[in-house]
N, CA, C and O atoms as a GROMACS GRO file, in nm:
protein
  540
    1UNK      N    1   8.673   7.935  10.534
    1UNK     CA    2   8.654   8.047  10.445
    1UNK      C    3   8.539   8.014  10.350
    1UNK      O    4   8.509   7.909  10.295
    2UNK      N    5   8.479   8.146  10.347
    2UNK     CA    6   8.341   8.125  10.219
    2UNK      C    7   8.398   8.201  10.153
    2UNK      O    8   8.483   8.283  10.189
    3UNK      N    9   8.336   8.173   9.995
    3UNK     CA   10   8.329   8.271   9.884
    3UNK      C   11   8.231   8.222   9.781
    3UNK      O   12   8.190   8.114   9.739
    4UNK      N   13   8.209   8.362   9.758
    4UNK     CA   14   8.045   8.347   9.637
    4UNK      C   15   8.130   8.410   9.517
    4UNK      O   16   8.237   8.464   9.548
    5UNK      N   17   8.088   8.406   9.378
    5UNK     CA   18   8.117   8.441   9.265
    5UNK      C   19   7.990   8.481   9.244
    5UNK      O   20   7.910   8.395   9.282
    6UNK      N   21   7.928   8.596   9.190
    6UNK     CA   22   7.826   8.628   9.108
    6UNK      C   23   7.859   8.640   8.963
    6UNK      O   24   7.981   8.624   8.954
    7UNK      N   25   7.820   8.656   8.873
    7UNK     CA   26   7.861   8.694   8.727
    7UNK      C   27   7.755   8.814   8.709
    7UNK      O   28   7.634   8.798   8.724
    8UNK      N   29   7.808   8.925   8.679
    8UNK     CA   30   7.679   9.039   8.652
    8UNK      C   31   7.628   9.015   8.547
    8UNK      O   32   7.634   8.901   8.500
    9UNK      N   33   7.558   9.129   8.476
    9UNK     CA   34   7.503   9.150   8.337
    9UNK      C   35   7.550   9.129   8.208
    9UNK      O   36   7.512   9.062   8.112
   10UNK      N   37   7.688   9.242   8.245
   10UNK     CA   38   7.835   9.236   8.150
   10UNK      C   39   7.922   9.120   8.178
   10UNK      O   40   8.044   9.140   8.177
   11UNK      N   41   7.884   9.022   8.200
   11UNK     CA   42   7.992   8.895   8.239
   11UNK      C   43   8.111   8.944   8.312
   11UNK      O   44   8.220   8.903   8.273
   12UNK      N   45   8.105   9.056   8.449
   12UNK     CA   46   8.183   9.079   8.494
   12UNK      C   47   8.147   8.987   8.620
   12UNK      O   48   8.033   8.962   8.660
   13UNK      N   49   8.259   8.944   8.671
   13UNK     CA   50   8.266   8.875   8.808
   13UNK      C   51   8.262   8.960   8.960
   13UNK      O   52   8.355   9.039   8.975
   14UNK      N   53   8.192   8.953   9.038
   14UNK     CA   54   8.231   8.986   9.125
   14UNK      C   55   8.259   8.872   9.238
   14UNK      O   56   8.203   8.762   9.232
   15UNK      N   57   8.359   8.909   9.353
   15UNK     CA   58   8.402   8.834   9.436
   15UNK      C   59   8.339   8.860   9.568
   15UNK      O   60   8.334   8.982   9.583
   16UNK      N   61   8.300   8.810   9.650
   16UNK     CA   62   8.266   8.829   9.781
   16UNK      C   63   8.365   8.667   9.857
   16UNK      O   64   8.380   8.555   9.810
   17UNK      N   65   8.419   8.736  10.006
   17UNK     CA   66   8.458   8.631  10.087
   17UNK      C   67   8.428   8.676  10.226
   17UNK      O   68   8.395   8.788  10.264
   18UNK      N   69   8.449   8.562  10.296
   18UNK     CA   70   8.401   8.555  10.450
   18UNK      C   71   8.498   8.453  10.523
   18UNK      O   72   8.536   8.348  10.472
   19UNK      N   73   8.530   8.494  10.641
   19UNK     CA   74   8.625   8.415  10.728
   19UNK      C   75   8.518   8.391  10.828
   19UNK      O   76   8.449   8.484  10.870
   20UNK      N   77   8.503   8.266  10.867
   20UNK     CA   78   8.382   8.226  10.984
   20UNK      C   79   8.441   8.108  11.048
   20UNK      O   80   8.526   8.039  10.990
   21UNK      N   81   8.385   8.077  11.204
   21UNK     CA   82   8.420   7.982  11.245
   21UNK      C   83   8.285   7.903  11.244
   21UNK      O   84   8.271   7.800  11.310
   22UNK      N   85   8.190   7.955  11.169
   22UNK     CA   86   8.017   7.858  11.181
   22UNK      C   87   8.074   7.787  11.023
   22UNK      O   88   8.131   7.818  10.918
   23UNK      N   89   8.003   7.659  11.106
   23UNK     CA   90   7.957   7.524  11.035
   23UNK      C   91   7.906   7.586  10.866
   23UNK      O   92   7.787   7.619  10.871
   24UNK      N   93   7.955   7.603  10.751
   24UNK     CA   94   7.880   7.624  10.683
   24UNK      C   95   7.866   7.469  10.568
   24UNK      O   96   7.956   7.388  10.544
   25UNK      N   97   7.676   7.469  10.498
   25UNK     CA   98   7.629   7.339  10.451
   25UNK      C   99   7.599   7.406  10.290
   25UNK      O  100   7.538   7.513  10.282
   26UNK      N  101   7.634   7.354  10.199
   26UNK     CA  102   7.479   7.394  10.071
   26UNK      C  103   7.390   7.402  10.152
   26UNK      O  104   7.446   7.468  10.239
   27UNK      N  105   7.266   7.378  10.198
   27UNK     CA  106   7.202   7.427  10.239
   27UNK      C  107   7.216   7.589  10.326
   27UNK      O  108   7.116   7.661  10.324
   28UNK      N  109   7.288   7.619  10.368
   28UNK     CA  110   7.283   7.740  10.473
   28UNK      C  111   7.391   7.857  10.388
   28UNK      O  112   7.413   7.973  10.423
   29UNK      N  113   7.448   7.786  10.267
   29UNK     CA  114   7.525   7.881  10.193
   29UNK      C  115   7.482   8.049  10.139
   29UNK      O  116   7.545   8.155  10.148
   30UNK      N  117   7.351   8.018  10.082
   30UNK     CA  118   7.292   8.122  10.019
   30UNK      C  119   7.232   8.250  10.150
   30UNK      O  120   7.207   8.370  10.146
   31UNK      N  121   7.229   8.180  10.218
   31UNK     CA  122   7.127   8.242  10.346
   31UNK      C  123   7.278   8.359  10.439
   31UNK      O  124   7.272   8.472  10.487
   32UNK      N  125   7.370   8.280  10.428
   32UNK     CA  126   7.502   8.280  10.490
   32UNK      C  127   7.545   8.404  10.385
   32UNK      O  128   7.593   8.511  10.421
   33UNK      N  129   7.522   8.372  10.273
   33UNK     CA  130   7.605   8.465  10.197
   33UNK      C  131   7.502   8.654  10.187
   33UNK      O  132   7.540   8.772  10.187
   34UNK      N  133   7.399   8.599  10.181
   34UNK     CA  134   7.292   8.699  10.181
   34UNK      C  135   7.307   8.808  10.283
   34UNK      O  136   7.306   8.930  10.275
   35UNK      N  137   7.326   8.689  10.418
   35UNK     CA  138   7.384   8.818  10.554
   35UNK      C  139   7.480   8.893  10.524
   35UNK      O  140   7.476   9.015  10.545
   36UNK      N  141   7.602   8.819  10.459
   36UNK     CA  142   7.702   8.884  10.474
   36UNK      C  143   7.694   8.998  10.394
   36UNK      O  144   7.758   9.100  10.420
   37UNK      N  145   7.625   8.988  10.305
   37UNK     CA  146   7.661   9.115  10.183
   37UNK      C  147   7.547   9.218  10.241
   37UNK      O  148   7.568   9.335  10.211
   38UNK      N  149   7.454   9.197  10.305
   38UNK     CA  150   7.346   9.320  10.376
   38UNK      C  151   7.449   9.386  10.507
   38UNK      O  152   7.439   9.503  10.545
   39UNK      N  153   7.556   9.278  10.570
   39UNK     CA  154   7.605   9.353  10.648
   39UNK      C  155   7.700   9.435  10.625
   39UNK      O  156   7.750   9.500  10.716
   40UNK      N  157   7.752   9.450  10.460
   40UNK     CA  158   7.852   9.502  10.402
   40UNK      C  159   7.823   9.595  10.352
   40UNK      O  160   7.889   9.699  10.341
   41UNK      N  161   7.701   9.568  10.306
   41UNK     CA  162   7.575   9.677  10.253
   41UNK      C  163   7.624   9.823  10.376
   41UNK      O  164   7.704   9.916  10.364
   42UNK      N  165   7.537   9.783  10.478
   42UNK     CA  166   7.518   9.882  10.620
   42UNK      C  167   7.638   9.932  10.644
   42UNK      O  168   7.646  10.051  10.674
   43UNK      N  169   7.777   9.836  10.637
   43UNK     CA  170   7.868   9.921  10.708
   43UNK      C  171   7.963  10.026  10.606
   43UNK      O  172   8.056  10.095  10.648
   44UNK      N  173   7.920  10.023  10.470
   44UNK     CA  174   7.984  10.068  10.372
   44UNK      C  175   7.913  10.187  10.347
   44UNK      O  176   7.974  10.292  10.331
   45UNK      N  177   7.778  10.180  10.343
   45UNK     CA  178   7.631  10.277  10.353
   45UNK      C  179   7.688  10.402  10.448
   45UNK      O  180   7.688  10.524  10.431
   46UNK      N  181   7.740  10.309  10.562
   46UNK     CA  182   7.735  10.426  10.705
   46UNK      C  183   7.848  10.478  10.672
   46UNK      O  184   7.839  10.600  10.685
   47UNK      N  185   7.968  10.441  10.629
   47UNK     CA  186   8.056  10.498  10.606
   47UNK      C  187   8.085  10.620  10.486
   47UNK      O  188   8.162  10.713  10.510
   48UNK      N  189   8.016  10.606  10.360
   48UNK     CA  190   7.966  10.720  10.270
   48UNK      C  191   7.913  10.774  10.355
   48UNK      O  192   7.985  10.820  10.444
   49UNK      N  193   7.795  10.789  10.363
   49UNK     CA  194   7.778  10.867  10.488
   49UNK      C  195   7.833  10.990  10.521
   49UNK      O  196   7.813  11.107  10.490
   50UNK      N  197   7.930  10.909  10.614
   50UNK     CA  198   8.004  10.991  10.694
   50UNK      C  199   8.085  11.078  10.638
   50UNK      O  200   8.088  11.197  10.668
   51UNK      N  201   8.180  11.002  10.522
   51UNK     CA  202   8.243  11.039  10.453
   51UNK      C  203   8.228  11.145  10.375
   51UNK      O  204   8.303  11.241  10.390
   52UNK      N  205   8.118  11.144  10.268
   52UNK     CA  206   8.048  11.269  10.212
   52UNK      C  207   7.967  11.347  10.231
   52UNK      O  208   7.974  11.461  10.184
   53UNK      N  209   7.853  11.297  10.318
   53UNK     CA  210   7.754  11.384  10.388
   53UNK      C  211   7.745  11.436  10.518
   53UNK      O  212   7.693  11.546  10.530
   54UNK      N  213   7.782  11.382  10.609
   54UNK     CA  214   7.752  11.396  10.732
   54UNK      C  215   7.878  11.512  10.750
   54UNK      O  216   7.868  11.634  10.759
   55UNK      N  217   8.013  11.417  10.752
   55UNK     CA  218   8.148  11.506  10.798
   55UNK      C  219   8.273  11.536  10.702
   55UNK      O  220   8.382  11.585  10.729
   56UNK      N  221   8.231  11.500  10.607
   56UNK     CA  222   8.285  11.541  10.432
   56UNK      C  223   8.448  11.524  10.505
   56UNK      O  224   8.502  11.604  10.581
   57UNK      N  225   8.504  11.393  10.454
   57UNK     CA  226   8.643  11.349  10.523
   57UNK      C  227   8.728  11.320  10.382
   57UNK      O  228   8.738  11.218  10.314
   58UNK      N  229   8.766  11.406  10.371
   58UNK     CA  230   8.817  11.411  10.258
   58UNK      C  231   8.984  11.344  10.181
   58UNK      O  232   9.016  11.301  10.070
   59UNK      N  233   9.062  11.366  10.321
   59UNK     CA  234   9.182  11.342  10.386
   59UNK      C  235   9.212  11.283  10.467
   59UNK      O  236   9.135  11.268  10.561
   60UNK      N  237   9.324  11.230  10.468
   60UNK     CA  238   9.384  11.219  10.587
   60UNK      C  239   9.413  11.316  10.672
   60UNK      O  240   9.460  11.415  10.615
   61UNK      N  241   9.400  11.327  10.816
   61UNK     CA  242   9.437  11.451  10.889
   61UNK      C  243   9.576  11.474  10.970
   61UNK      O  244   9.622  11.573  11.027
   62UNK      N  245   9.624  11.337  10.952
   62UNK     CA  246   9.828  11.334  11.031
   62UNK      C  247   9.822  11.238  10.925
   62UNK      O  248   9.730  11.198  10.853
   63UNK      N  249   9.985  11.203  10.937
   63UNK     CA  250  10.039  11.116  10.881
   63UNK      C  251  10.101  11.031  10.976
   63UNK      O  252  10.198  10.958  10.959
   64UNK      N  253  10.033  11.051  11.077
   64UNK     CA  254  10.083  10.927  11.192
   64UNK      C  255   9.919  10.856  11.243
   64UNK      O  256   9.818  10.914  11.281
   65UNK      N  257   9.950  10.699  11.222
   65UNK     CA  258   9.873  10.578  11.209
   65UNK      C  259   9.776  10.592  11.341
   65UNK      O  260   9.655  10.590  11.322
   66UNK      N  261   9.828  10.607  11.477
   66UNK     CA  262   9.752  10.620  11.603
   66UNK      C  263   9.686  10.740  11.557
   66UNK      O  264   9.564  10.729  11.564
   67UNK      N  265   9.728  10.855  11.510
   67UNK     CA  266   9.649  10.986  11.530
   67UNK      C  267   9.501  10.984  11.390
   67UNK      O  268   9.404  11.059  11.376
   68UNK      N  269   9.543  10.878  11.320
   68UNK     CA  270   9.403  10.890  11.220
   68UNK      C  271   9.303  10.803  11.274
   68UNK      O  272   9.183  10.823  11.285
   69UNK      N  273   9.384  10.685  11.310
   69UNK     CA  274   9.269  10.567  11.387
   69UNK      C  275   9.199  10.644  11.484
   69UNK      O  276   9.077  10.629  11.493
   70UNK      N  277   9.282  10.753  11.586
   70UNK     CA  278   9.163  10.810  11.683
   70UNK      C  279   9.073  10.926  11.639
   70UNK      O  280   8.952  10.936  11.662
   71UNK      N  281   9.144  11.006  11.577
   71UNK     CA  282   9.062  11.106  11.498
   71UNK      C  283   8.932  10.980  11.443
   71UNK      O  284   8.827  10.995  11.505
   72UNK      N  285   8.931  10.888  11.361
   72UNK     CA  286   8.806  10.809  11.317
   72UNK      C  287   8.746  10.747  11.426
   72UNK      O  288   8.624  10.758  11.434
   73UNK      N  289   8.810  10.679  11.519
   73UNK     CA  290   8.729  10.648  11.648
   73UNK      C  291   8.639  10.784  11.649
   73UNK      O  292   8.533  10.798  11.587
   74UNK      N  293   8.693  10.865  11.718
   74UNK     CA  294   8.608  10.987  11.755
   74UNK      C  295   8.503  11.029  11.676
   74UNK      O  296   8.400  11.080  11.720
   75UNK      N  297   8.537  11.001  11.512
   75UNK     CA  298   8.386  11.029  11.433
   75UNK      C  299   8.312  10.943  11.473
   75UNK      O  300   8.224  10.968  11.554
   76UNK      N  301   8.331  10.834  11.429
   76UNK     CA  302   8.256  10.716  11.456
   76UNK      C  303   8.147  10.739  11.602
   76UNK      O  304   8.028  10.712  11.614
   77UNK      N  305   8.238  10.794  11.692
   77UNK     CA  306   8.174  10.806  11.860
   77UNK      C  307   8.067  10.917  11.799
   77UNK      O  308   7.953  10.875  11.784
   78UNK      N  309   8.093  11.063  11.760
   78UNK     CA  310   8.032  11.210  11.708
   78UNK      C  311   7.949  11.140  11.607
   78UNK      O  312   7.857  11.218  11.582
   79UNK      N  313   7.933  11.014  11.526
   79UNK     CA  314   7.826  10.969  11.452
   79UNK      C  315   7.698  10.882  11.560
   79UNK      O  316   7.577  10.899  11.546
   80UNK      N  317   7.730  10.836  11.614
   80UNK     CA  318   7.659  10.725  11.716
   80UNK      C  319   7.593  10.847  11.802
   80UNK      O  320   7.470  10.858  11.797
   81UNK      N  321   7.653  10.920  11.863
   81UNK     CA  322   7.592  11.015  11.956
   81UNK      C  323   7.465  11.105  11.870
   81UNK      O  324   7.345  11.097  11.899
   82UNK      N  325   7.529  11.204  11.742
   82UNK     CA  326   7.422  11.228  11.682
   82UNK      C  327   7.264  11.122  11.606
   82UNK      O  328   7.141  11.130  11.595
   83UNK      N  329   7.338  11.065  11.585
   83UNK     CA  330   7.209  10.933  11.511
   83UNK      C  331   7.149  10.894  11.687
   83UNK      O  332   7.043  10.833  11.675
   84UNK      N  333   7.170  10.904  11.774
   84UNK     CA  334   7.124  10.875  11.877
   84UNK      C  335   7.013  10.980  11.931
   84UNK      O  336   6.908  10.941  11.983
   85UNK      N  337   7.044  11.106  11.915
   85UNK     CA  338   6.991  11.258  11.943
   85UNK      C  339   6.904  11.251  11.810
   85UNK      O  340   6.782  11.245  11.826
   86UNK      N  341   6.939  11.251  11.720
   86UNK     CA  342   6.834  11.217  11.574
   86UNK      C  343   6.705  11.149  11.636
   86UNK      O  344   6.601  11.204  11.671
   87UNK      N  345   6.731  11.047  11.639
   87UNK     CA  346   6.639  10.943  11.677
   87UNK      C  347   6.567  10.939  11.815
   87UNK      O  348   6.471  10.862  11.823
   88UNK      N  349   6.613  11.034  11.957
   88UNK     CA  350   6.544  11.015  12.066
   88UNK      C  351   6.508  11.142  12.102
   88UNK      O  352   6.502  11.174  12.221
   89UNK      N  353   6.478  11.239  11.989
   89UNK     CA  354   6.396  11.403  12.025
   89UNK      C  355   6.302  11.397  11.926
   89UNK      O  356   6.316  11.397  11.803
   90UNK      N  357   6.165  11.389  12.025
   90UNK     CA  358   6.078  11.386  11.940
   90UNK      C  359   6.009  11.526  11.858
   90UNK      O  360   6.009  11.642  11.898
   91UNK      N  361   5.951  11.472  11.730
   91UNK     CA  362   5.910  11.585  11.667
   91UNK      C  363   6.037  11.698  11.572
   91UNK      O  364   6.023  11.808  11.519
   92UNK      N  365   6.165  11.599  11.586
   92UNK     CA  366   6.284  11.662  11.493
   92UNK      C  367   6.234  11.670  11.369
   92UNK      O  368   6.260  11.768  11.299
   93UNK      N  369   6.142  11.552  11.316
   93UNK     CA  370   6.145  11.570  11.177
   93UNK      C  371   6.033  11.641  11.164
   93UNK      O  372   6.015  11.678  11.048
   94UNK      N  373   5.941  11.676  11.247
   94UNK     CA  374   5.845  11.758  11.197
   94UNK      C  375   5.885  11.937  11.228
   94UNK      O  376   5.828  12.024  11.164
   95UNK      N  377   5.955  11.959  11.301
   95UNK     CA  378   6.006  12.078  11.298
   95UNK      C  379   6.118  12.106  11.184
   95UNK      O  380   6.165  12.218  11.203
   96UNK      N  381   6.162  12.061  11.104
   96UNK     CA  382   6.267  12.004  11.003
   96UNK      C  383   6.388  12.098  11.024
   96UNK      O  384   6.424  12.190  10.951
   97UNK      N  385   6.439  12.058  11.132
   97UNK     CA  386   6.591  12.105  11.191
   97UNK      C  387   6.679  12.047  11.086
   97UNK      O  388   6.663  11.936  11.035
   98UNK      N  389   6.818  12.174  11.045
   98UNK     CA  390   6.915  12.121  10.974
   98UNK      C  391   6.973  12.023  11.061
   98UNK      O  392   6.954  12.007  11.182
   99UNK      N  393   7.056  11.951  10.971
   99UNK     CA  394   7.226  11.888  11.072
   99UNK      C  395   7.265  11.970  11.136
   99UNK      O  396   7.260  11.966  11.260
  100UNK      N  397   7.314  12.064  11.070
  100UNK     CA  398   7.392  12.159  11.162
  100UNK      C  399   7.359  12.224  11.293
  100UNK      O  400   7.432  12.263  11.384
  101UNK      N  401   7.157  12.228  11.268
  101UNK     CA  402   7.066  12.306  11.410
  101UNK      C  403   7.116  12.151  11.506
  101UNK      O  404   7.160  12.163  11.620
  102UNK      N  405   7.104  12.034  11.450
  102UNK     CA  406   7.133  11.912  11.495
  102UNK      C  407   7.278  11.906  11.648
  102UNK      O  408   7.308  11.894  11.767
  103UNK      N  409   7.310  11.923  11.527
  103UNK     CA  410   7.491  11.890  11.568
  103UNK      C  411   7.463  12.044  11.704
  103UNK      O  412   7.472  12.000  11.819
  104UNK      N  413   7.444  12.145  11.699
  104UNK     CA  414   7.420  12.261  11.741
  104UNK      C  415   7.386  12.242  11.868
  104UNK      O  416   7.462  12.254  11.964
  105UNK      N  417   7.244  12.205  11.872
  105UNK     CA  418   7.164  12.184  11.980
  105UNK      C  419   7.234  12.031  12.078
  105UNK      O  420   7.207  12.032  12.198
  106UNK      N  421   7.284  11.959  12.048
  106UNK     CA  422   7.378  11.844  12.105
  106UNK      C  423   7.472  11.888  12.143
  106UNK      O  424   7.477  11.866  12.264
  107UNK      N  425   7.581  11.956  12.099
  107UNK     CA  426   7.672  12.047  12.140
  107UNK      C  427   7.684  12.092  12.287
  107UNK      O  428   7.768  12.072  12.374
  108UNK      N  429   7.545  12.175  12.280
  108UNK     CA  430   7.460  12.280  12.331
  108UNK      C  431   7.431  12.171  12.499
  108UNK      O  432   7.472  12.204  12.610
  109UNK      N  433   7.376  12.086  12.477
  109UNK     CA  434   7.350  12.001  12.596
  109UNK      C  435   7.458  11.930  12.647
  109UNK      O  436   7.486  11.938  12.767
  110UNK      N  437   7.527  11.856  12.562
  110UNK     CA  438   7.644  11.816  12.637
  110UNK      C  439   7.737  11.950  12.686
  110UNK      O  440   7.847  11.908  12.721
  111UNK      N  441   7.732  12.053  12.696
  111UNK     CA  442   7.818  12.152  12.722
  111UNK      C  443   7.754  12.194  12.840
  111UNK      O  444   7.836  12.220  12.929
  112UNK      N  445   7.600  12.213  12.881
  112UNK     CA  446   7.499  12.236  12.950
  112UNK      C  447   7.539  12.096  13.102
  112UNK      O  448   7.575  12.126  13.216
  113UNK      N  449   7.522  11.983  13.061
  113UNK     CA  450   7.513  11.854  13.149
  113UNK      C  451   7.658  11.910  13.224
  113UNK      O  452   7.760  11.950  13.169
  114UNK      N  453   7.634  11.899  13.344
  114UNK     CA  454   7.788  11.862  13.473
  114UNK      C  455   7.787  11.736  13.474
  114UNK      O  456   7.687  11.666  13.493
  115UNK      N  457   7.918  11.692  13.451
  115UNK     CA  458   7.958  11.531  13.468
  115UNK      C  459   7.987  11.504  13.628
  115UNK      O  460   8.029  11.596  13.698
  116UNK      N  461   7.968  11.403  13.670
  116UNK     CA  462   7.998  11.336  13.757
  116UNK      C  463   8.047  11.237  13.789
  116UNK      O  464   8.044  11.141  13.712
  117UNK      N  465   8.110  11.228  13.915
  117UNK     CA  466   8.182  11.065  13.906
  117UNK      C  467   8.101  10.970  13.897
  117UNK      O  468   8.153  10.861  13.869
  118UNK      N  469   7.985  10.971  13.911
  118UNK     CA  470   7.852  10.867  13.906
  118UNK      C  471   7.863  10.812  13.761
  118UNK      O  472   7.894  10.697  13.731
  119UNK      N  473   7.823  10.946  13.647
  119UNK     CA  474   7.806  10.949  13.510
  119UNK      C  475   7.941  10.851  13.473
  119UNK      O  476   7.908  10.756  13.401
  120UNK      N  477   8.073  10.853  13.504
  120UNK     CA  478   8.191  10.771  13.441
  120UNK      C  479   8.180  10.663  13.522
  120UNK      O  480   8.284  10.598  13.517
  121UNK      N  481   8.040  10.580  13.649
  121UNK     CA  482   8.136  10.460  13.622
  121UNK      C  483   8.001  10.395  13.531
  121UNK      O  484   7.901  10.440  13.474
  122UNK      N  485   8.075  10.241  13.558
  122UNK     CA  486   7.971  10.165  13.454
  122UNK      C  487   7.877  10.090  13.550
  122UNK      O  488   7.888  10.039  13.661
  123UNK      N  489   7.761  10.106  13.442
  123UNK     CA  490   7.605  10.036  13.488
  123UNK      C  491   7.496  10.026  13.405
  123UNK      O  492   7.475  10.111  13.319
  124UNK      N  493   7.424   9.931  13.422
  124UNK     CA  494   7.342   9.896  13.304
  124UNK      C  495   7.249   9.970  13.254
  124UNK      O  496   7.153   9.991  13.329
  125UNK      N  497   7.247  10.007  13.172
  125UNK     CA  498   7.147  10.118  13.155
  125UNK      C  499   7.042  10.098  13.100
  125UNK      O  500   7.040   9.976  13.082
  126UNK      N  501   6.905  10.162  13.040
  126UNK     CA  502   6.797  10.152  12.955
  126UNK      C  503   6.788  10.224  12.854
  126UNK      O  504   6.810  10.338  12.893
  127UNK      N  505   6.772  10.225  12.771
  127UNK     CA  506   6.781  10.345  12.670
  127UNK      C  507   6.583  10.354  12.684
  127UNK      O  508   6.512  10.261  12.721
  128UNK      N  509   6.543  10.470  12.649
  128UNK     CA  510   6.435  10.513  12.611
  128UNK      C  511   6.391  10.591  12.524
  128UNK      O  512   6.489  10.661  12.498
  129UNK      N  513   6.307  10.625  12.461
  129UNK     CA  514   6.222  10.723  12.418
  129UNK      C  515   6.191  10.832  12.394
  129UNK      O  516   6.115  10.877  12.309
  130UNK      N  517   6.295  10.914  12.530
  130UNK     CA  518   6.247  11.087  12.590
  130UNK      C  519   6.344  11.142  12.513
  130UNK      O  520   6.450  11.094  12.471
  131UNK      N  521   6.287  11.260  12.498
  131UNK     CA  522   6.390  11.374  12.444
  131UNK      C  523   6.491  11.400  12.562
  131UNK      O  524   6.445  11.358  12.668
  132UNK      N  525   6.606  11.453  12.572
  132UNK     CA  526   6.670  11.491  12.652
  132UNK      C  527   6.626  11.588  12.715
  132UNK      O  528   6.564  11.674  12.652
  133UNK      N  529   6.645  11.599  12.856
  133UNK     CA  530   6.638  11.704  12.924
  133UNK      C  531   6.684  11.886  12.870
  133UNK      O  532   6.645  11.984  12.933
  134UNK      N  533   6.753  11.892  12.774
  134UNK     CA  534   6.774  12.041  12.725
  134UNK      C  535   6.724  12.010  12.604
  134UNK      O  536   6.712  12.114  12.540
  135UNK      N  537   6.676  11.877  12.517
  135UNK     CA  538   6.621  11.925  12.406
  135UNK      C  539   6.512  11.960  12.348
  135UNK      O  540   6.515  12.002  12.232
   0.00000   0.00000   0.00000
């Protein structure tokens, strides 16, 4: 186990910890601790996010444990897919499409695409560059 203490401005403490099975030295402490809090950074970042901007989650949606974990799987999946479509149609940001034209037009293609038994099995794939074929 790691743990850092910072002391802020106001002599308030904050705590950070880490469970690792790497070798940690003084030397590799600061470097070690630096990752960890940028990766806490990103996954806390993505999660506001989601939370307030993207899919405004305000609630819980059951009160049964399997049915919220998958309902959040499934955002999580509906976040990755859009940030994916964001990022591989070119000229989105210069046409300055809402989210919603976003979410819309993705919709729109996956509803468009016929699946196949090909498409469900697994194989290595490439990711590229191109806009999708309907976008």
């Amino acid at each position: 186990m790691f743990e850092l203490v910072i002391t802020g401005k106001k002599g308030k403490e904050m705590r950070f910890q880490w469970v690792t099975s790497l070798q940690i030295s003084g030397h590799s402490a600061p470097e070690f601790a630096e990752t960890g809090r940028k990766r806490w950074l990103i996954e806390n970042e993505g999660f506001n996010i989601q939370k307030n901007i993207r899919y405004f989650i305000t609630h819980a949606n059951s009160l049964d444990y399997t049915a919220m974990k998958n309902h959040y799987l499934l955002t999580q999946l509906a976040d990755m897919l859009l940030q994916l479509y964001e990022r591989g149609v070119k000229g989105l940001k210069i046409i300055k499409r809402t989210l919603k034209k976003i979410s819309e037009g993705l919709l729109e293609c996956l509803r468009k695409q016929e699946i196949t038994a090909k498409d469900l099995e697994f194989e290595r794939i490439q990711i590229r560059k191109e806009p999708l074929p309907c976008g």
